[in-house]
FIMARZA-670149 format. One record per residue: x negated, y negated, z negated of N, C-alpha, C in turn; residue in three letters; residue number from 0. Coordinates in Angstrom, 1 decimal, decimal comma. Example, Ala and Ser with C-alpha at 12.3 -4.5 7.8 and 13.67 -1.06 7.14 Angstrom:
BEGIN
PT   n_px   n_py   n_pz  ca_px  ca_py  ca_pz   c_px   c_py   c_pz res   n
PT  -13,2    5,7   -7,8  -12,3    4,5   -7,8  -13,2    3,3   -7,8 ALA   0
PT  -12,8    2,2   -7,1  -13,7    1,1   -7,1  -12,9    0,0   -7,9 SER   1
END
This chain:
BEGIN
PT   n_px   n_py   n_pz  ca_px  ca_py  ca_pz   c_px   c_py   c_pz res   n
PT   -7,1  -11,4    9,1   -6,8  -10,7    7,8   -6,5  -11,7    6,7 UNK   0
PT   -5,5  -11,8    6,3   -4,6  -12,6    5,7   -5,5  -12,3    4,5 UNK   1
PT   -5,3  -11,3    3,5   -5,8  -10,9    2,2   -6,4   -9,6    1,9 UNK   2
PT   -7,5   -9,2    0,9   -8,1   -7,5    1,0   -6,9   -7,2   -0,1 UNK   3
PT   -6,5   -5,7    0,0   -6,3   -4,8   -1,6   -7,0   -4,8   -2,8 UNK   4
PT   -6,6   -4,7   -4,2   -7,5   -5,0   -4,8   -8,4   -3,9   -4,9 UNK   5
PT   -8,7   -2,9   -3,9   -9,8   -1,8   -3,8  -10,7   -1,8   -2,7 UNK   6
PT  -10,1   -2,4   -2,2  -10,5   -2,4   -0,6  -11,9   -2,2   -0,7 UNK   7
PT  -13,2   -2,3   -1,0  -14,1   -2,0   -1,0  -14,3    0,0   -1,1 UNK   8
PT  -13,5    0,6   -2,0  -13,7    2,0   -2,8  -12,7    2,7   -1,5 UNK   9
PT  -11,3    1,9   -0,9  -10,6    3,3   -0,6  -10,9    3,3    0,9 UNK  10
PT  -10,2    3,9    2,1  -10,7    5,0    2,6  -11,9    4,9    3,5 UNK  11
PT  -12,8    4,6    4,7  -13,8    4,8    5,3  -14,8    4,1    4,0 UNK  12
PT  -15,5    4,5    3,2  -16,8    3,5    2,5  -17,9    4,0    3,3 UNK  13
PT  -17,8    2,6    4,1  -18,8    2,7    5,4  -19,7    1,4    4,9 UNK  14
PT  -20,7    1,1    5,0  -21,1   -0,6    4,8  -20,8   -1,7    5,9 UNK  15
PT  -20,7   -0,9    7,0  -20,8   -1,7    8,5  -19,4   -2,2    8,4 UNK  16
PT  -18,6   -0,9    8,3  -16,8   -1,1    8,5  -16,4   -2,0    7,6 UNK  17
PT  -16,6   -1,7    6,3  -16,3   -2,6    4,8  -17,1   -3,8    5,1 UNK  18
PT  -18,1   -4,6    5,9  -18,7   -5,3    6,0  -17,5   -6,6    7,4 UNK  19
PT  -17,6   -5,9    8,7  -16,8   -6,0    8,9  -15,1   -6,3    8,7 UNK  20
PT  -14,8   -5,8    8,0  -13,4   -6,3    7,0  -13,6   -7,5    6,0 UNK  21
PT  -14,3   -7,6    5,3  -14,9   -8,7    4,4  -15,1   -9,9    5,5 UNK  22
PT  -16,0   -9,8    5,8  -16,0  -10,8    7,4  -15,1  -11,7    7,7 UNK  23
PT  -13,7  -10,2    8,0  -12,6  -11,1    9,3  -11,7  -11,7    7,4 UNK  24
PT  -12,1  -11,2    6,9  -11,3  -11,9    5,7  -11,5  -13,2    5,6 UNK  25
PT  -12,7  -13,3    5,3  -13,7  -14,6    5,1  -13,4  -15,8    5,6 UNK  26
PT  -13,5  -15,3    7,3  -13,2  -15,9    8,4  -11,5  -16,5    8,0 UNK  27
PT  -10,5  -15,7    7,8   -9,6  -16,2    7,2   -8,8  -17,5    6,4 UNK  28
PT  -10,3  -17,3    5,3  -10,7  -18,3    4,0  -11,1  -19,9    4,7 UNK  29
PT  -11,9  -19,5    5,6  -12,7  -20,7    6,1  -11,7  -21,5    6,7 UNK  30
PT  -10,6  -20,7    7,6   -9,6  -21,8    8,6   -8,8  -22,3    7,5 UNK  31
PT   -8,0  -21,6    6,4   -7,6  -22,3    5,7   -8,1  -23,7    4,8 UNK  32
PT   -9,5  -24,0    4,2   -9,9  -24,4    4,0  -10,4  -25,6    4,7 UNK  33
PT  -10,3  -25,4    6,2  -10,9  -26,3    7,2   -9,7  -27,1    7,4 UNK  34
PT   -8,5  -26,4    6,5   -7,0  -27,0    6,9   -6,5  -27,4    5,6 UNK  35
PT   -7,6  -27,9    4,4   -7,5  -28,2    3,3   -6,0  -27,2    2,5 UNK  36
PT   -6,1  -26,0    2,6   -5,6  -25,0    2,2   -5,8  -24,3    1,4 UNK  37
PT   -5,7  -25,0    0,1   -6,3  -24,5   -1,0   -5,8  -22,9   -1,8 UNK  38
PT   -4,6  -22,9   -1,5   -3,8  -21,5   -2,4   -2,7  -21,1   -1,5 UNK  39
PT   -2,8  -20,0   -1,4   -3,4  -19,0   -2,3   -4,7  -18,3   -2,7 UNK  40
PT   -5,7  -18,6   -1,1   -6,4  -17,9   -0,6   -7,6  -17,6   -2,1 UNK  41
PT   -8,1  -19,5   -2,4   -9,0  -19,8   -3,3   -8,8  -18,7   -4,3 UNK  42
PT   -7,5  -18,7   -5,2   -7,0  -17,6   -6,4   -7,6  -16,5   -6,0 UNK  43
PT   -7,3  -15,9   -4,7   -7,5  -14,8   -4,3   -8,7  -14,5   -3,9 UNK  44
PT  -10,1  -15,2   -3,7  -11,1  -15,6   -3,6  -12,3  -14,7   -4,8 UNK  45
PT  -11,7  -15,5   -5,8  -12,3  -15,7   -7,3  -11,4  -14,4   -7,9 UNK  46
PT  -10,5  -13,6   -7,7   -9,8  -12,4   -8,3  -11,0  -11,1   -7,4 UNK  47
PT  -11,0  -11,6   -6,6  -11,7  -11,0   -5,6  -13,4  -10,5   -5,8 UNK  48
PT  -13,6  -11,5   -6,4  -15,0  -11,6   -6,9  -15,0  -11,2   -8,5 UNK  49
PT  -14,2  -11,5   -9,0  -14,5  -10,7  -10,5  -13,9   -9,3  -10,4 UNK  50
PT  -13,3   -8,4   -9,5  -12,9   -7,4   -9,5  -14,3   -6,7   -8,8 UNK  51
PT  -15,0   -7,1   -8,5  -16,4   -6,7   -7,9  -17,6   -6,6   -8,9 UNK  52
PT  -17,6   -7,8   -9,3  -18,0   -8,1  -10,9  -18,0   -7,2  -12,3 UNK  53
PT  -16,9   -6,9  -12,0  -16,3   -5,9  -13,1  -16,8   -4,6  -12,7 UNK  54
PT  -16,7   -4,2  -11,7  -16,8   -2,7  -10,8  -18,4   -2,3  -11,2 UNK  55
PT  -19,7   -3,5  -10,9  -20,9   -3,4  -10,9  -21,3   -3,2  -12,4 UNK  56
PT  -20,6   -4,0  -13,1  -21,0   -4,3  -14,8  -20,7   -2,7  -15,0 UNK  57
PT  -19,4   -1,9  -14,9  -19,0   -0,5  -15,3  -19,9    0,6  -14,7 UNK  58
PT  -20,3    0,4  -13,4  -21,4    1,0  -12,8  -22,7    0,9  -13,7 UNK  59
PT  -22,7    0,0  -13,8  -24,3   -0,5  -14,7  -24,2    0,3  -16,4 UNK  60
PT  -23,2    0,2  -16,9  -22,7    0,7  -18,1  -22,7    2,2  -17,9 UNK  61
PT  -22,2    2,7  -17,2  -22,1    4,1  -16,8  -23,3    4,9  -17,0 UNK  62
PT  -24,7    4,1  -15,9  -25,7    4,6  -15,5  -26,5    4,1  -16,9 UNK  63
PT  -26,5    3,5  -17,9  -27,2    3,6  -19,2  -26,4    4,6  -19,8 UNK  64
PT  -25,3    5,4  -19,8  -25,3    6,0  -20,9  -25,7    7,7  -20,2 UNK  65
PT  -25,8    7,6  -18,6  -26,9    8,8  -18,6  -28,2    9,2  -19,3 UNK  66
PT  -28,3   10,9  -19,2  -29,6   11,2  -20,4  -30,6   10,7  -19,3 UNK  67
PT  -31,5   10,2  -19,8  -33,0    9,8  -18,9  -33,9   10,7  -19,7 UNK  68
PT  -35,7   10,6  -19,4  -36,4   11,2  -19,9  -37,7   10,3  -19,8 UNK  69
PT  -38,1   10,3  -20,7  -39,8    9,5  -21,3  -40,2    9,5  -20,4 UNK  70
PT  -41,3    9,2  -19,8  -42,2    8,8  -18,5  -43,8    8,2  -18,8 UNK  71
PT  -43,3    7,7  -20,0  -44,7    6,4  -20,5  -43,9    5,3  -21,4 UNK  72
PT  -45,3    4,7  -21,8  -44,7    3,7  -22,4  -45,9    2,3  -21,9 UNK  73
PT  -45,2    1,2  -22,1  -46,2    0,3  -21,5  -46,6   -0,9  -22,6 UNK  74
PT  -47,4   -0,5  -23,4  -47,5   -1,5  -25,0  -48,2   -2,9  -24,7 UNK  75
PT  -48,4   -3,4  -23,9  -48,8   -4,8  -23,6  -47,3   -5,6  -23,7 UNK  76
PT  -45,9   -5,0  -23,2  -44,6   -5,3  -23,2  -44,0   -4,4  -24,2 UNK  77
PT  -44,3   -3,8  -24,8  -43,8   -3,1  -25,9  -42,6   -2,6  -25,6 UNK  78
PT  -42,8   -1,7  -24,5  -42,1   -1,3  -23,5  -41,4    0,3  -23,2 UNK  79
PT  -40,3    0,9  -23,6  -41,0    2,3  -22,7  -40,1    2,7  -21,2 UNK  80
PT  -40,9    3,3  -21,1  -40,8    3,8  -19,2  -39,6    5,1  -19,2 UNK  81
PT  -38,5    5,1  -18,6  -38,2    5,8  -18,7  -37,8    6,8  -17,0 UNK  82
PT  -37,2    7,7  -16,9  -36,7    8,5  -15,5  -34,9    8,9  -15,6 UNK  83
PT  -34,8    8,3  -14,3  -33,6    8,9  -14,4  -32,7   10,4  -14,3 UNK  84
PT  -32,5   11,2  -15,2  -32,0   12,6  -14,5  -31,1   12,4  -13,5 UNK  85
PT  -30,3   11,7  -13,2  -28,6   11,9  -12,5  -29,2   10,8  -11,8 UNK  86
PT  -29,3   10,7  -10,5  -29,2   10,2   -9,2  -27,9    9,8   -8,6 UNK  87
PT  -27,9    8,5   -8,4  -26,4    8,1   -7,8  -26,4    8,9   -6,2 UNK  88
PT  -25,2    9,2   -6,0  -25,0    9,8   -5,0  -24,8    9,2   -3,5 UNK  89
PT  -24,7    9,8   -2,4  -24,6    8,5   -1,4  -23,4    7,9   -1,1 UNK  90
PT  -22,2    8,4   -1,9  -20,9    7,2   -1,5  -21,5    6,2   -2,7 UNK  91
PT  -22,0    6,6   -3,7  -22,0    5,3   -4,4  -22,9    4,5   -4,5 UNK  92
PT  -24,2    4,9   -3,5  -25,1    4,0   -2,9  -24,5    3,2   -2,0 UNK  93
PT  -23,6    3,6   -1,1  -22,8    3,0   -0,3  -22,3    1,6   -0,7 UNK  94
PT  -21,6    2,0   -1,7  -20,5    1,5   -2,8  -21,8    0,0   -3,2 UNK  95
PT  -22,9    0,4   -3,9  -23,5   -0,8   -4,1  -23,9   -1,8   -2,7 UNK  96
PT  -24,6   -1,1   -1,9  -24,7   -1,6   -0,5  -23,6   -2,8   -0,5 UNK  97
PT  -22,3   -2,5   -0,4  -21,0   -3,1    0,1  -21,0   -4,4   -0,9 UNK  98
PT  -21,4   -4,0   -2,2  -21,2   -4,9   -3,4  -21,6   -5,9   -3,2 UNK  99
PT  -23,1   -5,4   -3,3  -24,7   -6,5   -3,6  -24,1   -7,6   -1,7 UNK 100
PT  -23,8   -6,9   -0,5  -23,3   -7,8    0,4  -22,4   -9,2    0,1 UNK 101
PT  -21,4   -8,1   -0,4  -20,0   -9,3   -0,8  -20,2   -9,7   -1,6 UNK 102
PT  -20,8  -10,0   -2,8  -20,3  -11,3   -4,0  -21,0  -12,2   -3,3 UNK 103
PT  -22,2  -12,3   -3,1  -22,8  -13,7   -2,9  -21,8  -14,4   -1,5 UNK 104
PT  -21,2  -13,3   -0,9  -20,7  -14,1    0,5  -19,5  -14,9   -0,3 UNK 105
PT  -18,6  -14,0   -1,2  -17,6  -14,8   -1,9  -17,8  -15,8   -2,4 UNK 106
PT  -19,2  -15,7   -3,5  -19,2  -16,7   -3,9  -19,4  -18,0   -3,5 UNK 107
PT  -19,9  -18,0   -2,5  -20,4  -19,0   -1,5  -19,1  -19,7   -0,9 UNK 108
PT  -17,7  -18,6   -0,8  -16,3  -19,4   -0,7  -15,7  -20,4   -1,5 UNK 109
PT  -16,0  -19,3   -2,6  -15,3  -19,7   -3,7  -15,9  -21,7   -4,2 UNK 110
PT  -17,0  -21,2   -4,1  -17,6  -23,2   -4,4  -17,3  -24,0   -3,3 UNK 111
PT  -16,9  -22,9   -2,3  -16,9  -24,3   -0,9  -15,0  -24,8   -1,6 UNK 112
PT  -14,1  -23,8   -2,0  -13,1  -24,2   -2,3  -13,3  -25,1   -3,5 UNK 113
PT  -13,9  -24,7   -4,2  -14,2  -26,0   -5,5  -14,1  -27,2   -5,4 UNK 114
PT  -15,3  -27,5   -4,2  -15,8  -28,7   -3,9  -14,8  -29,6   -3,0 UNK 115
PT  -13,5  -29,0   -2,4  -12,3  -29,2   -1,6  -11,2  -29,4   -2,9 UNK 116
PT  -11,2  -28,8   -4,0  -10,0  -29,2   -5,0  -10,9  -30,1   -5,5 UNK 117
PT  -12,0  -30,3   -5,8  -12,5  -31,4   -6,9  -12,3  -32,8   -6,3 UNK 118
PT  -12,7  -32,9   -5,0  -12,8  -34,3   -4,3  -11,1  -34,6   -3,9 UNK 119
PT  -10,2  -33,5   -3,9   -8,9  -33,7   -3,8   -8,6  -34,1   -5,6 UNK 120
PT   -9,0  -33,4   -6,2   -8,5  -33,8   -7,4   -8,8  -35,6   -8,0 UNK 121
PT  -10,1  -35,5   -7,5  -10,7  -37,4   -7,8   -9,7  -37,9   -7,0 UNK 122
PT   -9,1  -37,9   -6,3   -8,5  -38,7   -5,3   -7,1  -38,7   -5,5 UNK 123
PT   -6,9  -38,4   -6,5   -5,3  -38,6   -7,2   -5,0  -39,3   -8,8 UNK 124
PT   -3,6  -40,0   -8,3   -3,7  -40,7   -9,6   -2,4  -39,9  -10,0 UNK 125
PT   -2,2  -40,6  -12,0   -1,2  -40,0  -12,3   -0,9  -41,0  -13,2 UNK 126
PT    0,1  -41,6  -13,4    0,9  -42,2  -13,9    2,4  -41,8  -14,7 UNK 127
PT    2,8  -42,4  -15,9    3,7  -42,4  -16,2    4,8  -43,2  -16,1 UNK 128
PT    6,1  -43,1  -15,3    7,4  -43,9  -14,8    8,5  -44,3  -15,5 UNK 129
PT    8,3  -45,5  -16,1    8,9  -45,7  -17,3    8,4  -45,4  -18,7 UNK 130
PT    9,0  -45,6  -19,6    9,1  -45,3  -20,8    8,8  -43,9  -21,1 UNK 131
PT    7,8  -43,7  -21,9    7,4  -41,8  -21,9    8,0  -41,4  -23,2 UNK 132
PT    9,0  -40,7  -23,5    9,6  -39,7  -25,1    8,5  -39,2  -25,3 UNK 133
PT    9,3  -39,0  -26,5    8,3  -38,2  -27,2    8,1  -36,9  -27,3 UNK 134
PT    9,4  -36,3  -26,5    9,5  -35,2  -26,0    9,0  -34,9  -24,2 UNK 135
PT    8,2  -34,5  -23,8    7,8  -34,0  -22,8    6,8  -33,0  -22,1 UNK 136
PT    7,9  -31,8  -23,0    8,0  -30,4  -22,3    8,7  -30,0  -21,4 UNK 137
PT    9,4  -31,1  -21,2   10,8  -31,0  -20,0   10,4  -32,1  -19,1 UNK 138
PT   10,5  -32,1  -17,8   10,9  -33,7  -17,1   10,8  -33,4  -15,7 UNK 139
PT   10,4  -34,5  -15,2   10,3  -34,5  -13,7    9,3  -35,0  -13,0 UNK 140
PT    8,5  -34,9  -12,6    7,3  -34,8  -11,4    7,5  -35,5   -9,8 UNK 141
PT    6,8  -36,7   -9,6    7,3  -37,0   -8,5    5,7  -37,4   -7,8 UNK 142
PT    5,9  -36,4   -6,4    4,1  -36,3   -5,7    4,4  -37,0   -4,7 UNK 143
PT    4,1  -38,2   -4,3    3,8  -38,6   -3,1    2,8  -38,7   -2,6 UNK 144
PT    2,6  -39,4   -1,4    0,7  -39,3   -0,3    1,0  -40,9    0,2 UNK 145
PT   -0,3  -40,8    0,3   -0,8  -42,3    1,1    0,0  -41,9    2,4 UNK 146
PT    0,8  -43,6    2,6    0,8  -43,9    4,3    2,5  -42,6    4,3 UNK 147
PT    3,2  -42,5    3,3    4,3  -41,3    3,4    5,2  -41,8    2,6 UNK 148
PT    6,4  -42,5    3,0    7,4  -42,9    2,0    8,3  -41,7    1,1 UNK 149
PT    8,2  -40,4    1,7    8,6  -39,1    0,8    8,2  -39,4   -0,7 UNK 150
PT    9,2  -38,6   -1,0    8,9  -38,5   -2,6    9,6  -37,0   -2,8 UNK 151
PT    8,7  -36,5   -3,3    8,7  -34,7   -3,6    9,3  -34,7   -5,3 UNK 152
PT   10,4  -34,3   -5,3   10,6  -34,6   -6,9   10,9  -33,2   -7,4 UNK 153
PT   10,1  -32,9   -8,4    9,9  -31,7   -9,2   10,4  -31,5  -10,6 UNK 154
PT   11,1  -30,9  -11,0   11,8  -30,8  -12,6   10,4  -29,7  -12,7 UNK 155
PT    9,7  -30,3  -13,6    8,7  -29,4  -14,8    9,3  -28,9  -15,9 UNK 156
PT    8,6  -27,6  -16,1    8,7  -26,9  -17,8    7,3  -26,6  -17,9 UNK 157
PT    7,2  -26,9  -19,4    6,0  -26,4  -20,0    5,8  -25,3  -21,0 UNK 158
PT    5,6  -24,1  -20,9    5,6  -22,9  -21,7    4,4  -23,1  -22,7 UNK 159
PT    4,7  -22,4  -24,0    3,4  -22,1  -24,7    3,4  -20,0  -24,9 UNK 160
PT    2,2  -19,8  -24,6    2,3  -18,5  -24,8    0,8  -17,7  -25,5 UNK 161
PT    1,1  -17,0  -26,4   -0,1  -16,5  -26,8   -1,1  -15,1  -27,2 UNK 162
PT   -2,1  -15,2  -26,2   -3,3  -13,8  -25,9   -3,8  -13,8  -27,0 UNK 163
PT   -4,3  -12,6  -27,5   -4,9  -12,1  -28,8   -5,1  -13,4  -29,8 UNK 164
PT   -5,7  -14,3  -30,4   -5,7  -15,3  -31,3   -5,7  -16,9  -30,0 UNK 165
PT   -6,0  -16,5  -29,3   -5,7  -18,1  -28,4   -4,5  -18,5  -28,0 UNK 166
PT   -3,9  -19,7  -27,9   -2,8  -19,9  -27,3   -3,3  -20,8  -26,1 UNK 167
PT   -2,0  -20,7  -25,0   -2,5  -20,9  -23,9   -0,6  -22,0  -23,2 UNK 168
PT   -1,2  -22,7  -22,6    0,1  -23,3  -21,8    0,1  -23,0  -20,5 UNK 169
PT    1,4  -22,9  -19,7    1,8  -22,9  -18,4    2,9  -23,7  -18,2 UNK 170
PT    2,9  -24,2  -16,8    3,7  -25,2  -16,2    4,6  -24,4  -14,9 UNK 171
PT    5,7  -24,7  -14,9    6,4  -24,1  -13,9    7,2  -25,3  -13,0 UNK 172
PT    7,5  -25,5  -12,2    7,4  -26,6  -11,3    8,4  -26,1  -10,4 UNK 173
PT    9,8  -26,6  -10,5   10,9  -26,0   -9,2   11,2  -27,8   -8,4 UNK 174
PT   11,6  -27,8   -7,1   11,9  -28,5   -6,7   13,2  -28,8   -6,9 UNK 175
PT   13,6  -30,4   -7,1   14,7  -30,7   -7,1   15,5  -31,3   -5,9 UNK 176
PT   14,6  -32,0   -5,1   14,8  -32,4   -4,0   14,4  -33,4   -3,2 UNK 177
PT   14,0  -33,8   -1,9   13,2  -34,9   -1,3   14,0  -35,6   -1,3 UNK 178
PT   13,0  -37,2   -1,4   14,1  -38,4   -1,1   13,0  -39,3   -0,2 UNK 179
PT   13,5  -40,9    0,0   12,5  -41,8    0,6   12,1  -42,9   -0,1 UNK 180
PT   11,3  -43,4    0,0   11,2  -44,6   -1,0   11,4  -45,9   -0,2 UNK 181
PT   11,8  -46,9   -0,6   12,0  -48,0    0,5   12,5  -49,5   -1,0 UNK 182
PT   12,0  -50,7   -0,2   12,4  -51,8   -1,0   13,3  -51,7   -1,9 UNK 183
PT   14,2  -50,9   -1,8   15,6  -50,8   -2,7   15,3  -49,8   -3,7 UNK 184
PT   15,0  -48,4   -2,9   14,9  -46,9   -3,5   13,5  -46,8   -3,9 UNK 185
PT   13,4  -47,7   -5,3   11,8  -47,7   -5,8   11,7  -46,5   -6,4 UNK 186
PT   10,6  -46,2   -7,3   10,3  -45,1   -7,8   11,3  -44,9   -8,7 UNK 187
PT   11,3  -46,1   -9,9   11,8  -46,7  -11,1   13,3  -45,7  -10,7 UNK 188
PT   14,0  -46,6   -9,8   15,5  -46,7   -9,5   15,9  -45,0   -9,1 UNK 189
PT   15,0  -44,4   -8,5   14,7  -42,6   -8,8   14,8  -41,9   -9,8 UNK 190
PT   14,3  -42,9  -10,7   14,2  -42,2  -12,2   15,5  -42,5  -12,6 UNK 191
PT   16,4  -43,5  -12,6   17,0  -43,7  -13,1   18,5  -42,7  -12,2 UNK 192
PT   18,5  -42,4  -11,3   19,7  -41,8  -10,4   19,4  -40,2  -10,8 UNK 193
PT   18,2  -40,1  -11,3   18,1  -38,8  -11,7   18,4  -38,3  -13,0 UNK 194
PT   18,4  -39,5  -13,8   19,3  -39,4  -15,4   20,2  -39,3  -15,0 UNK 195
PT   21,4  -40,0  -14,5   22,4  -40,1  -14,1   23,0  -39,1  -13,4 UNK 196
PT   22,6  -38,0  -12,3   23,0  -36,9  -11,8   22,5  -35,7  -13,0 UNK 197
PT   21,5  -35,7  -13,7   21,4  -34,7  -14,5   21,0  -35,1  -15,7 UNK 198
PT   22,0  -35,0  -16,3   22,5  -35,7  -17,8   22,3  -34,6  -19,1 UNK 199
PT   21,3  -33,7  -18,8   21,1  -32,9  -19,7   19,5  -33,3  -20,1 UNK 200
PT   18,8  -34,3  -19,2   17,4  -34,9  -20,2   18,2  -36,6  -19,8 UNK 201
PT   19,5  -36,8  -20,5   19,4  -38,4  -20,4   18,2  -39,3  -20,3 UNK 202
PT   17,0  -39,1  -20,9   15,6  -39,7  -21,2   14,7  -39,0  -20,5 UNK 203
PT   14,4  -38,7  -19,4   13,6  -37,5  -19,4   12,4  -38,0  -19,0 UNK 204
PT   11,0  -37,6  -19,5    9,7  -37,4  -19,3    9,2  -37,6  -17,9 UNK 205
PT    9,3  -38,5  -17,0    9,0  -38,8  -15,6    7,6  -39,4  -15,6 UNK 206
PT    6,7  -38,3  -14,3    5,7  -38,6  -14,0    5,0  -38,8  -12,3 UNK 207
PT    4,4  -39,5  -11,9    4,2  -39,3  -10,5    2,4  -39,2  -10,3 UNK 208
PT    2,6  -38,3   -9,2    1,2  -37,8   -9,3    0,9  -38,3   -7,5 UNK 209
PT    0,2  -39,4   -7,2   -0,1  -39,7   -5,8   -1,3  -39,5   -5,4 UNK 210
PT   -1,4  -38,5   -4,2   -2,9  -38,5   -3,3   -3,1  -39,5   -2,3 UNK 211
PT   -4,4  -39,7   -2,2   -4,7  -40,9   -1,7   -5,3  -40,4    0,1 UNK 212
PT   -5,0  -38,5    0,2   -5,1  -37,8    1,0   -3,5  -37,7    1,5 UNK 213
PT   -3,5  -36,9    2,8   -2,5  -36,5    3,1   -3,0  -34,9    3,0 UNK 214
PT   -2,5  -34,2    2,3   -2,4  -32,7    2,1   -1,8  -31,7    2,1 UNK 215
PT   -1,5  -30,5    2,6   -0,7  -29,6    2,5    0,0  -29,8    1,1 UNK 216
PT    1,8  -29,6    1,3    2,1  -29,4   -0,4    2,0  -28,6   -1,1 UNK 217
PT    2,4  -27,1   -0,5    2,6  -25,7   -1,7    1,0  -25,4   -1,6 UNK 218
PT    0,3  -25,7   -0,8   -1,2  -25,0   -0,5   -2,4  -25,9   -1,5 UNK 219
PT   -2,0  -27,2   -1,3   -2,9  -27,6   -2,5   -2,5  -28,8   -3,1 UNK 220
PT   -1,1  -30,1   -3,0   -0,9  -30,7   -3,6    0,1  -30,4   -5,1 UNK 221
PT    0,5  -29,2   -5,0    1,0  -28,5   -5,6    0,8  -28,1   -6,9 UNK 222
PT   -0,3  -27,2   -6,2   -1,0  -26,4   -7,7   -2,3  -27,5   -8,2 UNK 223
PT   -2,5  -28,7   -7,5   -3,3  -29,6   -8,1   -2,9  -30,3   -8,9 UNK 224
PT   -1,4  -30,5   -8,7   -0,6  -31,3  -10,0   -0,6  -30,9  -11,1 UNK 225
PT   -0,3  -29,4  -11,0    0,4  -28,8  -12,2   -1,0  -28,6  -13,3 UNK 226
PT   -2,0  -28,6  -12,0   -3,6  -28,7  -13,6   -3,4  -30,1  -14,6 UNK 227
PT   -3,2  -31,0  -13,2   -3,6  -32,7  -13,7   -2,1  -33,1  -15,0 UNK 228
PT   -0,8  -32,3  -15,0   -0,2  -32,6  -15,7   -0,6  -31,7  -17,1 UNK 229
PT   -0,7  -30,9  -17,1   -1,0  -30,0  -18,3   -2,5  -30,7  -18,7 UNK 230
PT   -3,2  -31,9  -18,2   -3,8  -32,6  -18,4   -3,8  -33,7  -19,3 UNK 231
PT   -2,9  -34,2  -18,7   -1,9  -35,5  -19,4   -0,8  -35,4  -20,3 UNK 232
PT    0,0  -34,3  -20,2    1,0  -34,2  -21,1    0,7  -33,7  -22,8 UNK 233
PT    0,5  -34,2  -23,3   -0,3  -33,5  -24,8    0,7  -32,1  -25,6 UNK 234
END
């Protein structure tokens, strides 16, 4: 099982064994990728996964305080009072917790094993600037190689600014321009420079290389590990 719905827990059998089972072969999923330093999509989908659960319990919880209860006692050592519930959750939504209280901790327990797989990938990369850096660089080009791999993965970056209620927030979008080799002649530099030269609309352009000292999947996690570490570096 590639990925869940974002309901899968609520829509159709809310069994605990069945929903338990599905969560499982999911998991199981998460793990091979990860065992195959396959960071994304799964990870994203991991942690969406787990706050949509998050969310569901907090609204449940919210719900069940604004039921009427009734006095019971009070306990003045804690300055406390006791109260009873009238409205009794029913049994799909005992169910429903059942399934919950199961799955987050198992997620969560993913989600840090994927952490601990981007973090030690992340230490293990450098990032450098290739040439002369403008002063302009919201525009440029990205170039990811790996240890022990003469490839050069060259990426034209853009940097977006966009803004949620009073915060503003940046994104990086990353298209491929095309693979080349690197070799005594075809240095990095001389890259930069054939790449002005074919695309003469950033004559100067903002060139960066980001090398792992791993060999790693590209779209799965050398990828989306760049685009943190540049929106890191690029001010």
């Amino acid at each position: 099982m590639k990925t869940l719905s974002d309901n899968w827990f609520a829509e159709g059998l809310v069994d605990f064994e069945y929903k338990k089972y599905i969560l499982l072969a999911y998991l199981q999923h998460a793990q091979h990728e990860f065992d195959h330093v396959k960071l994304y999509p799964v990870l994203g989908d991991l942690i969406r996964q787990h706050q949509a659960l998050t969310a569901f319990q907090k609204e449940k919880s919210n719900l069940n305080d604004a039921f009427p209860k009734k006095l019971t006692g009070a306990d003045l050592s804690k300055l406390r009072l006791n109260y009873e519930k009238l409205v009794e959750d029913g049994e799909l939504m005992k169910e429903l917790e059942q399934i919950i209280e199961f799955a987050l901790p198992k997620l969560k327990s993913h989600i840090e094993s994927g952490k601990d797989i981007y973090n030690f990938l992340e230490q293990h990369m450098e990032v450098e600037a290739v040439g002369l850096t403008p002063i302009y660089q919201r525009e440029g080009y990205v170039f990811l190689t790996q240890e022990k791999d003469s490839q050069v993965f060259i990426y034209r970056y853009e940097i977006s600014l966009f803004q949620h209620s009073l915060d503003k927030f940046r994104s990086i979008l990353l298209r491929l321009v095309k693979k080349v080799n690197r070799s005594l002649v075809n240095t990095i530099d001389q890259i930069k420079l054939d790449l002005a030269r074919t695309y003469q609309e950033l004559p100067n352009p903002a060139t960066w290389r980001i090398h792992s000292k791993h060999k790693v999947p590209l779209n799965e996690s050398l990828v989306p590990i760049s685009k943190r570490l540049l929106l890191q570096h690029i001010p």
